[in-house]
N, C-alpha and C positions, 0 to 999 in steps of 0.2 A: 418824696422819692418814688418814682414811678418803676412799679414791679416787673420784673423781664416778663417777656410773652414765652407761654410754654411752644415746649416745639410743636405739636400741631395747629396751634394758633399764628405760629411763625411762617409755618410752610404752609395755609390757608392764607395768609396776608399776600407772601412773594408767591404764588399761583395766582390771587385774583388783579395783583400789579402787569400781569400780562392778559394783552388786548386780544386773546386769543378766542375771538371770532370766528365760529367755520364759515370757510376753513381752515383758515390762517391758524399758525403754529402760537403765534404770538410770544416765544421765550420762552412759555410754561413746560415744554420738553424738556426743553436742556435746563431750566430748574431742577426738574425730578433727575435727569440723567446727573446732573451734579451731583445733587443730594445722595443720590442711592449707591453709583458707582465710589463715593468716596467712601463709602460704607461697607466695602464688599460688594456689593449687586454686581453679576454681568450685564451691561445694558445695550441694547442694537434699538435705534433707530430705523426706522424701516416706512421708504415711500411705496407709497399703491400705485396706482395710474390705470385710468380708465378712460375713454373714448364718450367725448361731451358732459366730462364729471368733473368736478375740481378735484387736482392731487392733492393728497393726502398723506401728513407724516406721522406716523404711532410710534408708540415704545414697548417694547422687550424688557422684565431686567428680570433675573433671577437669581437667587441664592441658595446653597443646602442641598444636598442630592436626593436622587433615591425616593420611596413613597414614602407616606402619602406626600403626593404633590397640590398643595393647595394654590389656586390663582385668584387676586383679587384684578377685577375690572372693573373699569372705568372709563372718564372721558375726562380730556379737557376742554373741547371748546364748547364753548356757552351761545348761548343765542343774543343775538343785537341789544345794547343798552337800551333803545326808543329814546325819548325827550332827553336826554342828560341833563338840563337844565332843573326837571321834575323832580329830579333826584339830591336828598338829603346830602349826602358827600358824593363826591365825581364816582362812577361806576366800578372806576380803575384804579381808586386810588389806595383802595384795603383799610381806608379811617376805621379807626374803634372809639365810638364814640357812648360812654357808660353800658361800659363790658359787651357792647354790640359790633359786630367789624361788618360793617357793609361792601358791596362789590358784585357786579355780574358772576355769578359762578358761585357763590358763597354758600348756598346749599345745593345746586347740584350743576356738578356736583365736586368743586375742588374741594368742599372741607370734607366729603368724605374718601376723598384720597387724602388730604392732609393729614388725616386720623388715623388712615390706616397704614400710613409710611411713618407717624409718627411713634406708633405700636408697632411695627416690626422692628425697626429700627434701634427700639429697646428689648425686644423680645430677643433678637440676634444680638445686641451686644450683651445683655445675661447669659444667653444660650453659649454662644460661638456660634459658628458654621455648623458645622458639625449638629445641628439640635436635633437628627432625626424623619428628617424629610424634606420638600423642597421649598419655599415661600417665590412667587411670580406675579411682578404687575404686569396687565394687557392694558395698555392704556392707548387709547385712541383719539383720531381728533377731528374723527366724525358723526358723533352719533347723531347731534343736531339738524345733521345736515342728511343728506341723501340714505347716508350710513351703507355704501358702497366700495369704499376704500377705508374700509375701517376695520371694525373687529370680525366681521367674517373671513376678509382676508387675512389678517394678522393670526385669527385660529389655523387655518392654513396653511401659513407660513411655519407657526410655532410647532405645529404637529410632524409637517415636513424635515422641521430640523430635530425630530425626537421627542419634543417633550410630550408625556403623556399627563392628564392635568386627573385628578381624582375628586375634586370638588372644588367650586368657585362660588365668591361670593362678590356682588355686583354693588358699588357701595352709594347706589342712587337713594335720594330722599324717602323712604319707605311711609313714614310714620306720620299721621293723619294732625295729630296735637302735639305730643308730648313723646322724648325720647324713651322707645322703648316699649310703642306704643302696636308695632306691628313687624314681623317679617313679610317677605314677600317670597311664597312656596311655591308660586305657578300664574301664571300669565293668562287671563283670555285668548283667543286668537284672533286675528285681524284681516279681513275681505271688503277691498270696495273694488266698485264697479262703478260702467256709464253706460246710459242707457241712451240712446237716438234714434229719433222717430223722426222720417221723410215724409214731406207729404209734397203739394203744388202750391207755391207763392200765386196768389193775386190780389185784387182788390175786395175789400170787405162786400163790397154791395153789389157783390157776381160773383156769390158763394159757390154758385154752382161750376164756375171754372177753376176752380184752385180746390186744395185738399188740406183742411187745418191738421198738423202735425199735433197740437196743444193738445185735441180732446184724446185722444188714445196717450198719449205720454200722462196725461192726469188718472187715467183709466188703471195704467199701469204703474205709477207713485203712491196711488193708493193702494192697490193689493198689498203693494211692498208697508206699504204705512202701517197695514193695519195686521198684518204677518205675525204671529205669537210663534215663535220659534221652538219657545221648552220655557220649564216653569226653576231653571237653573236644581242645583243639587246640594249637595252635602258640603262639597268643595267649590263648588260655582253657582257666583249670581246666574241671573237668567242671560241668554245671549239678545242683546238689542242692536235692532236696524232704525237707522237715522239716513231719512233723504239730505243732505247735506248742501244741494243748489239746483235749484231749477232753473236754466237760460234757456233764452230763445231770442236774444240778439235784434230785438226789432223794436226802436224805438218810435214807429210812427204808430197812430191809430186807427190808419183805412189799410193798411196790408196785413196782408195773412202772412202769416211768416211759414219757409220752406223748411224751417228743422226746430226739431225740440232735443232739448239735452237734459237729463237728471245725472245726480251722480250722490251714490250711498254707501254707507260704510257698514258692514257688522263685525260686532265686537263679543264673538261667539265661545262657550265653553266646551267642555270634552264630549257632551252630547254628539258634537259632530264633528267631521274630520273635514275639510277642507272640498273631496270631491262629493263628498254626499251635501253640504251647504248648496255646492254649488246646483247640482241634479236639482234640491230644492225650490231655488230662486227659480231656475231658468222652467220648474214644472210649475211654480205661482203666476211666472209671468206669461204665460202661454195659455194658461186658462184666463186671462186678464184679458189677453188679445184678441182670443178666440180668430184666432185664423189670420189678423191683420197681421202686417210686417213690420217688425223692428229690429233691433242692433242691440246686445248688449256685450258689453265685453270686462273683461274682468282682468284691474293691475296685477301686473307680476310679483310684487312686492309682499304677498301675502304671507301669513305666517298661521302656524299651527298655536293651539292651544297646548298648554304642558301643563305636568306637575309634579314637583320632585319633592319625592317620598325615601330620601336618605336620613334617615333615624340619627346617625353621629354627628351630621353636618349642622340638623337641624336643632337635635337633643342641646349640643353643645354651644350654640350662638344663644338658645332659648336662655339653659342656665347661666351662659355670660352675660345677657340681657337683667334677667330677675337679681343676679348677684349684683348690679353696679348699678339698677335704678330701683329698686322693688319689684317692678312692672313685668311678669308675665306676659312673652307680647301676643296677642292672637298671629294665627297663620294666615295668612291674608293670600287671598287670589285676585282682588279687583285692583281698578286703573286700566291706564295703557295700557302699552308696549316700550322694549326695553329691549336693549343688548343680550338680555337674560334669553329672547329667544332665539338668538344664535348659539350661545354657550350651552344649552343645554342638550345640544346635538353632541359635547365631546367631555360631558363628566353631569351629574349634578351640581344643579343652581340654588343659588336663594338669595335674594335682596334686601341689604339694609346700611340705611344710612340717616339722616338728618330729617326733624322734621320739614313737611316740603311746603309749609303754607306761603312761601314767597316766591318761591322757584319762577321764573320769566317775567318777576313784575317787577315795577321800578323800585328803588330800595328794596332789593334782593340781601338778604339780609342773615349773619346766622346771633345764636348769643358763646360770647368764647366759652363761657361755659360747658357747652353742648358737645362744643369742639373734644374740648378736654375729655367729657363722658364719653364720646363713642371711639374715642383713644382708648380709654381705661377698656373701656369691654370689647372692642379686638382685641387690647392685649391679652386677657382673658381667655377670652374664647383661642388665641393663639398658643398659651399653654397645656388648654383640654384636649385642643386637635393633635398639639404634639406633644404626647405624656414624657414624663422626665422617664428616659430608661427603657 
């Protein structure tokens, strides 16, 4: 006789049974909108729209008044299957195959919303309503994607309609091996840029009529290459620059080609704030140039470094962590970037979820197990945040 599946391994199965690709919604909304509003939650659906972005639908749901107002965030669309055929069970289909439930999405990150809808959901029906404060998913279904019509607008919206959020916890795949293994306290920050050097197209063998753009864009890839930024701190690794593509669009071998392109990324700490990086680069690349002409420009997309230093948010995940795996988890600030750098402009953040060793590869993959344990320690952590009384 084959054992029921516990409810967050239920509601990890029917979330990764929806083909929810961004940016497509794929059903998994109105899964949780089901699930939560039959529960109590108030739940709004809410599209974004943006001019040459795809639209975008999120979710709202809230329950319990009053402070503290905790919000967990999240997402649900997932990035592209790739081969399907590569794949041990169909991507879509939630198979559990020897306590493993495979599926695009399966650690980041539906099973750590599965966990943590499946811990509230018990935590409210022990409690009541009434427990003391307010519990809010932000669930979005872009972060995949552009992350445009997603959770910055949905913070927007939410704030607009009153709510004020006291602490958030973001339930992407944190932990490096084993559950338990890390929070995530604070984020690197993130700047890239493109760099273009003009010069005169002609033929190789009448150098002197044309102007190679190549040598001064290498001239200037390398200052950037060889760039030592900071030697990182206490709370952050060091900030690194990585050229990420060099073109220059000319497939023959007797033309000088009329333009060069670079484009680089840095993945910098609190050492520096966004416009002093920037002063930085543009005064390495200027001494690179020594007086020639070039173009650099810098995406808008950039994001600051943080780090959230709330002692009850963090005190309290820590000991719901030690209490349900042993594992003291370190306070981690490395990886990416993360929804966590929008949220932390409207309460303190912190990240934890699942371990993330499969996240975007084929047989994405969680064990139910796991599922179950980072249930059991939000539940946890969701009685320490809201004391009985």
């Amino acid at each position: 006789m084959t054992e029921p599946l516990s409810p967050a391994v239920t509601i990890c199965r029917d979330l990764i049974r929806c083909p929810s690709v961004t940016p497509n919604e794929g059903g998994a909304l109105t899964v949780l909108e089901k699930l939560l509003s039959a529960n109590g939650f108030t739940v709004s659906r809410v599209f974004f729209r943006e001019e040459g972005t795809p639209d975008v639908e999120n979710l709202f749901a809230t329950i319990g008044s009053g402070s503290p107002h905790l919000v967990f965030a999240g997402h649900t669309d997932v990035v592209p299957a790739g081969d399907e055929e590569a794949w041990s069970a169909p991507p879509f289909s939630g198979e559990i195959v020897d306590g493993t439930l495979y599926g695009r999405g399966a650690v980041d990150m539906k099973g750590g919303i599965a966990s943590f809808a499946a811990a509230a959901l018990e935590f409210v029906r022990n409690r009541g309503a009434d427990f003391g404060g307010t519990i809010s998913f932000l669930i979005t279904g872009d972060e995949e994607g552009p992350a445009i019509n997603g959770t910055v607008k949905l913070l927007d919206w939410a704030q607009k309609a009153g709510h004020r959020f006291d602490a958030a916890i973001v339930g992407e795949p944190t932990n490096p091996q084993s559950l338990g293994d890390a929070i995530k306290i604070g984020r690197r920050g993130s700047l890239s840029g493109q760099l273009t050097v003009t010069g005169i197209q002609g033929h190789v063998a009448y150098p002197h009529l044309a102007k190679n753009p190549i040598s001064l864009l290498l001239r200037l890839t390398s200052a950037l290459d060889t760039l030592q930024l900071d030697a990182g701190n206490e709370r952050f690794e060091p900030s690194n620059l990585e050229i990420v593509t060099i073109d220059v669009g000319n497939p023959a071998f007797n033309v000088i080609p009329r333009k060069a392109e670079a484009r680089f990324n840095i993945r910098f700490n609190d050492e520096w704030t966004l416009e002093s990086l920037k002063a930085k680069i543009v005064e390495t690349l200027d001494a690179a140039a020594d007086g020639a002409p070039y173009e650099l420009a810098f995406r808008p997309d950039a994001s600051q470094s943080f780090l959230t230093r709330d002692e009850r948010l963090i005190d309290a995940l820590s000991v719901s962590i030690e209490a349900k795996t042993g594992r003291r988890p370190a306070l981690s600030t490395g990886g990416g970037t993360s929804d966590a750098r929008f949220i932390k402009n409207y309460c303190p953040v912190v990240e934890f979820g699942l371990v993330g060793q499969t996240m975007h590869q084929v047989d994405e993959r969680v064990d139910i197990r796991d599922l179950d344990a980072l249930a059991a320690i939000y539940g946890d952590f969701l009685e320490r945040y809201f004391p009985q009384g």
